[in-house]
C-alpha positions in Angstrom: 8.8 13.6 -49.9 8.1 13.1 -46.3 4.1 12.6 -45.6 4.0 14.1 -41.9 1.4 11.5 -39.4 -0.9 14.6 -39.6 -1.7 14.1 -43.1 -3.6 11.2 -42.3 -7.0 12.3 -40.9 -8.6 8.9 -39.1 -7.5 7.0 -36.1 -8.4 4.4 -39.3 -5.7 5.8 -41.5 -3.1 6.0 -39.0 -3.7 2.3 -37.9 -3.6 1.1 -41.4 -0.5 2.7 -42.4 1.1 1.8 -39.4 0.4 -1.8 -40.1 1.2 -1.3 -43.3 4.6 -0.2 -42.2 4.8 -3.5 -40.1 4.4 -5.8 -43.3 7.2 -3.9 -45.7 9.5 -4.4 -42.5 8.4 -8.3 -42.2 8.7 -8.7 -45.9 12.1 -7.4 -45.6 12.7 -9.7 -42.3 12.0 -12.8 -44.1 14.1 -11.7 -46.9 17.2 -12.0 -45.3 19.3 -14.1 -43.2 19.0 -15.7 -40.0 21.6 -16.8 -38.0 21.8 -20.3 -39.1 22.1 -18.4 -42.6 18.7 -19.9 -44.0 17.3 -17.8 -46.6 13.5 -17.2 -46.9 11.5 -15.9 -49.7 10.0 -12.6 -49.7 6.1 -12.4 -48.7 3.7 -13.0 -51.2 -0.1 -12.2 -49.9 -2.8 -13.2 -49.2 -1.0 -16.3 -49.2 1.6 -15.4 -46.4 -1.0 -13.8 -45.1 -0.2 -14.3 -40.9 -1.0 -12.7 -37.1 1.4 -11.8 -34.9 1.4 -9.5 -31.6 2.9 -6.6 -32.4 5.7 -6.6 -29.5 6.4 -9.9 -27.4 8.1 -8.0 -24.6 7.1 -9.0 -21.2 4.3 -5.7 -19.6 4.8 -5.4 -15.9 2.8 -3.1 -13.9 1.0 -2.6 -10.7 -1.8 -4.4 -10.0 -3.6 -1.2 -8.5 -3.3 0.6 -11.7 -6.2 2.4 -13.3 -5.0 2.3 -16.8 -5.9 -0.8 -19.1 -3.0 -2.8 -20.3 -3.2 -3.4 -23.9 -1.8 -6.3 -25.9 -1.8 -4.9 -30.2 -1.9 -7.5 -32.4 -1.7 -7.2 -36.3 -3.3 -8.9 -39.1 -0.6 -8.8 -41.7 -2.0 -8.5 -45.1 -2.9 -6.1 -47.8 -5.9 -4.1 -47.7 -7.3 -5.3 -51.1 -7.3 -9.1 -49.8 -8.7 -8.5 -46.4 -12.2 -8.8 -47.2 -13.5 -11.2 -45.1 -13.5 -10.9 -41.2 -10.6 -13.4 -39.5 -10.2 -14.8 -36.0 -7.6 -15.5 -33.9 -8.1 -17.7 -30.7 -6.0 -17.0 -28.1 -5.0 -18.6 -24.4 -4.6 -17.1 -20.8 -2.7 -19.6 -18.2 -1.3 -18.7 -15.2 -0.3 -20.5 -11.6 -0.9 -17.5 -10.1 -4.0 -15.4 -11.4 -7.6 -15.9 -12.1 -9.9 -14.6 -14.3 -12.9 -12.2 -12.3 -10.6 -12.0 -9.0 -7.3 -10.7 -10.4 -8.1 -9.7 -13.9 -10.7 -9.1 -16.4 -10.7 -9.2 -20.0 -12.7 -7.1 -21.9 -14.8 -8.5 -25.0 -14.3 -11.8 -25.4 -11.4 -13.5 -23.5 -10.5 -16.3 -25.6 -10.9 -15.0 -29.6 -10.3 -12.0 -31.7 -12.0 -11.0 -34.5 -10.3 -8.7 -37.5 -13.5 -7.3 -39.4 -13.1 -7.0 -43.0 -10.4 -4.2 -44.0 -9.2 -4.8 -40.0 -5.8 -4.8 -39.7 -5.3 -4.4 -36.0 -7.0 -5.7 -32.5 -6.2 -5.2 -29.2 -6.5 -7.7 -26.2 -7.3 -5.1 -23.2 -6.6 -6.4 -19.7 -8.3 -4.7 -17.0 -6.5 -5.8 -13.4 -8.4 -6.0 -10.0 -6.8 -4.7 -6.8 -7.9 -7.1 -4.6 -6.2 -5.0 -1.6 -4.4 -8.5 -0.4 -0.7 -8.8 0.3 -0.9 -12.3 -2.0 2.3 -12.0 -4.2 2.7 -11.0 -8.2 -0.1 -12.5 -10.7 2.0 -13.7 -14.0 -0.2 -14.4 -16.9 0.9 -15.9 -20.1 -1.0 -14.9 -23.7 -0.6 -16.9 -26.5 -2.2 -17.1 -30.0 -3.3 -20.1 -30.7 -5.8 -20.8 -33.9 -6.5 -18.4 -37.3 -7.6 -19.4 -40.7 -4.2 -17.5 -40.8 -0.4 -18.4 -40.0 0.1 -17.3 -36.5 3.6 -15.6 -35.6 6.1 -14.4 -37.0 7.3 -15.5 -41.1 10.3 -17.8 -39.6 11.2 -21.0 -38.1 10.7 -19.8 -34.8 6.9 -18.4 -35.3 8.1 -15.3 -32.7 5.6 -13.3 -31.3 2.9 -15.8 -30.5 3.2 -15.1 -26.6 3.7 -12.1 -24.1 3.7 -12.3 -20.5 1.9 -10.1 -18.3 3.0 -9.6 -14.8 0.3 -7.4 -12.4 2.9 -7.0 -9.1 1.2 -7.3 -5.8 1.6 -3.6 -4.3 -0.4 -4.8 -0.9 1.1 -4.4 2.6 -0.1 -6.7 5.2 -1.2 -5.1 8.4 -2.5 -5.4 12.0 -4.0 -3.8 14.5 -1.6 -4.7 17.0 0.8 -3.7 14.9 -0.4 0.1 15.1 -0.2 0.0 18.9 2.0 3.0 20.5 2.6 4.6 16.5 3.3 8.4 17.1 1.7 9.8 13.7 2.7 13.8 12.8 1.3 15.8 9.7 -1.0 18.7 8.9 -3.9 19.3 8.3 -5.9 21.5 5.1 -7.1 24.3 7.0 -6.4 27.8 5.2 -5.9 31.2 5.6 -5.9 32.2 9.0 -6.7 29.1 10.6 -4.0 27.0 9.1 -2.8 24.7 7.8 -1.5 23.3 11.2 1.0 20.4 12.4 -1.3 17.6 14.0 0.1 14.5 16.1 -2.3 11.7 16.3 -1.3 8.3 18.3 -3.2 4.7 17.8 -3.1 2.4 20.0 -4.7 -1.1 19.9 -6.6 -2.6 23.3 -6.9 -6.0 22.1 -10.6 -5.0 20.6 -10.5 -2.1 19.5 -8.3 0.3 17.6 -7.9 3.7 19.0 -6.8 7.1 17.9 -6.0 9.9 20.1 -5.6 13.7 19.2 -7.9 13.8 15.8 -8.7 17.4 15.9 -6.1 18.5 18.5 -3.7 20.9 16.0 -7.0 22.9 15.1 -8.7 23.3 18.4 -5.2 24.3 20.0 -3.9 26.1 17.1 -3.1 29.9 17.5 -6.1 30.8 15.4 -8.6 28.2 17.8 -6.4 28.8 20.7 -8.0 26.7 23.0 -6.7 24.1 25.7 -7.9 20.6 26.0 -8.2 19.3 29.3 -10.5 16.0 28.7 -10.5 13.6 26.2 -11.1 10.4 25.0 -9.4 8.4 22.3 -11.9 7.8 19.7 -13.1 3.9 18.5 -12.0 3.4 14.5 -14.1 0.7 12.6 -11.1 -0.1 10.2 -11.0 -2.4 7.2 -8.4 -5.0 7.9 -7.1 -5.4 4.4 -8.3 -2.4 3.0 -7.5 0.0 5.7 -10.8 1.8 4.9 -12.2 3.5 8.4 -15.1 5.3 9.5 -15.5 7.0 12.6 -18.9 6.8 14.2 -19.7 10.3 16.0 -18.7 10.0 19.9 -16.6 12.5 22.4 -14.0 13.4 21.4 -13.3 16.3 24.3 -13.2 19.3 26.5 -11.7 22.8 26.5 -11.4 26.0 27.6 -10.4 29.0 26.1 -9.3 31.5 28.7 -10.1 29.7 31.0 -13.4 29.3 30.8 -14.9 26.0 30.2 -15.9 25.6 26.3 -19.2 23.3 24.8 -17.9 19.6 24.7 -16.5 18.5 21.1 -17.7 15.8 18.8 -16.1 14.1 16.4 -16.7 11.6 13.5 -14.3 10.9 10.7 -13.7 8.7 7.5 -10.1 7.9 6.0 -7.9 5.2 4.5 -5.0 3.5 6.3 -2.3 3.2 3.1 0.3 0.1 5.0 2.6 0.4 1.9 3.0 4.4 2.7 2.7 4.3 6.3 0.5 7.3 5.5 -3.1 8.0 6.9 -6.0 10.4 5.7 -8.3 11.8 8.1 -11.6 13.3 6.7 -13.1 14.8 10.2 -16.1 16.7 11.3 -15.8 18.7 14.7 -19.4 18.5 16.3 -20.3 21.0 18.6 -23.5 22.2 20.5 -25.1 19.5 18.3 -24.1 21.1 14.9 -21.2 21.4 12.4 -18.3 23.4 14.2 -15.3 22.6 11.2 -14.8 19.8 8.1 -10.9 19.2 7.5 -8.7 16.5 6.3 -5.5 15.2 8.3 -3.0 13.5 6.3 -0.4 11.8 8.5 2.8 9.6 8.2 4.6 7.6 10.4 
């Protein structure tokens, strides 16, 4: 008879069954042959009683992500002998990373304990985007110490170590290097009044970085219909590694609207320069006669 997953009603059950599972197929692993033709005797527990992560492939993912990365690793034995809690120290080394700048570990980062009738643990790796263009982080974990054999039943003891590589998904950037970009998009205003195609240029002084035409596709859109015929570009306060701006409020400029000579426009802004996208978002509030005119968001690509 075939017992569907859903009979088993706990998180608990499913994590004991599934480990379990993973000690009828090591019994059977040690049972046979290995390539040298050496034979090995089936388990007999508690005495064969070992820890082993439950898959030794390499984990590579982006050192931005949100998601924990987590490292299973199984206490094989049966539940009537695992009575008693057991521990399992384990190492972190790496050339490249360190702990609390590129990584954290959560719980204790050098030892895991199996409570009694605990047959699995989980390292959990939480990675820190440091927001710097300063190459892939490699980390190496190996189990080191139990009460318990570690590794695979075998000569080779496999599954002792996995690698962990957090790849550096930072761009480098300058504010030179934004000086003269011609930046086109839209912005997220609805209904009648938009959305509408915006052009935005920076350009870079030597002090400060500059943007020119925030605003422009609403106040001259067909809905606004109004015609600039002063500006100024406007100062951004930008993050250098981040690419976090603000925008403090300041001109921005003047219009008319057939033909006669509209209240001057303010602006102030906040956004996020993304250098791996070549992609900016503009969150901007149009000032006029002292108060709140419009609130939209420009997202714009180069």
């Amino acid at each position: 008879m075939v017992i569907k997953p859903t009979t088993f009603k706990t998180n608990k059950m499913k994590k004991i069954f599934k480990s379990l599972i993973y000690i009828t197929v090591l019994a059977f692993f040690v049972s046979a042959c290995d390539e040298n033709d050496t034979t090995f005797d089936s388990l007999s527990f508690p005495e064969d009683a070992f820890i082993a992560m439950e898959n030794a492939n390499d984990i590579v993912v982006l050192e931005s992500t949100t998601t924990p990365i987590e490292i299973v690793v199984n206490y094989a034995n049966t539940l009537e002998n695992a009575t008693t809690d057991v521990t399992v120290d384990f190492t972190i080394t790496s050339d490249t990373a360190t702990e609390g700048v590129h990584y954290t570990i959560e719980g204790n980062s050098s030892q895991l304990t199996f409570a009694a009738g605990q047959l699995n643990a989980k390292i959990v790796i939480i990675p820190i985007d440091n927001s710097e263009e300063d190459g892939d982080k490699v980390l190496t974990f190996t189990l080191t110490n139990s009460s318990v054999s570690i590794g695979l039943p075998g000569p080779d003891s496999f599954n002792k170590s996995v690698t962990v590589t957090l790849t550096d998904d930072d761009c480098a950037f300058t504010f030179a290097g934004l000086d003269g970009i011609s930046w086109i998009g839209t912005d997220n205003a609805t209904g009648s009044q938009g959305p509408n195609p915006t052009q935005i240029v920076t350009s870079f002084d030597g002090t400060d970085l500059l943007m020119d035409g925030l605003a422009y596709g609403w106040l001259a859109s067909t809905y606004w219909n109004e015609v600039v015929v002063a500006s100024a570009p406007v100062i951004v306060d930008m993050d250098p590694i981040t690419g976090v701006f603000t925008i403090s409020e300041q001109y921005l400029a003047d219009t008319t609207w057939l033909g006669n000579p509209q209240p001057t426009y303010y602006i102030s802004a906040s956004g996020q320069y993304f250098s791996c996208l070549n992609k900016m978002i503009v969150n901007y509030t149009l000032i006029q006669n002292g108060g709140v005119l419009r609130e939209y968001t420009e997202t714009i690509e180069f």
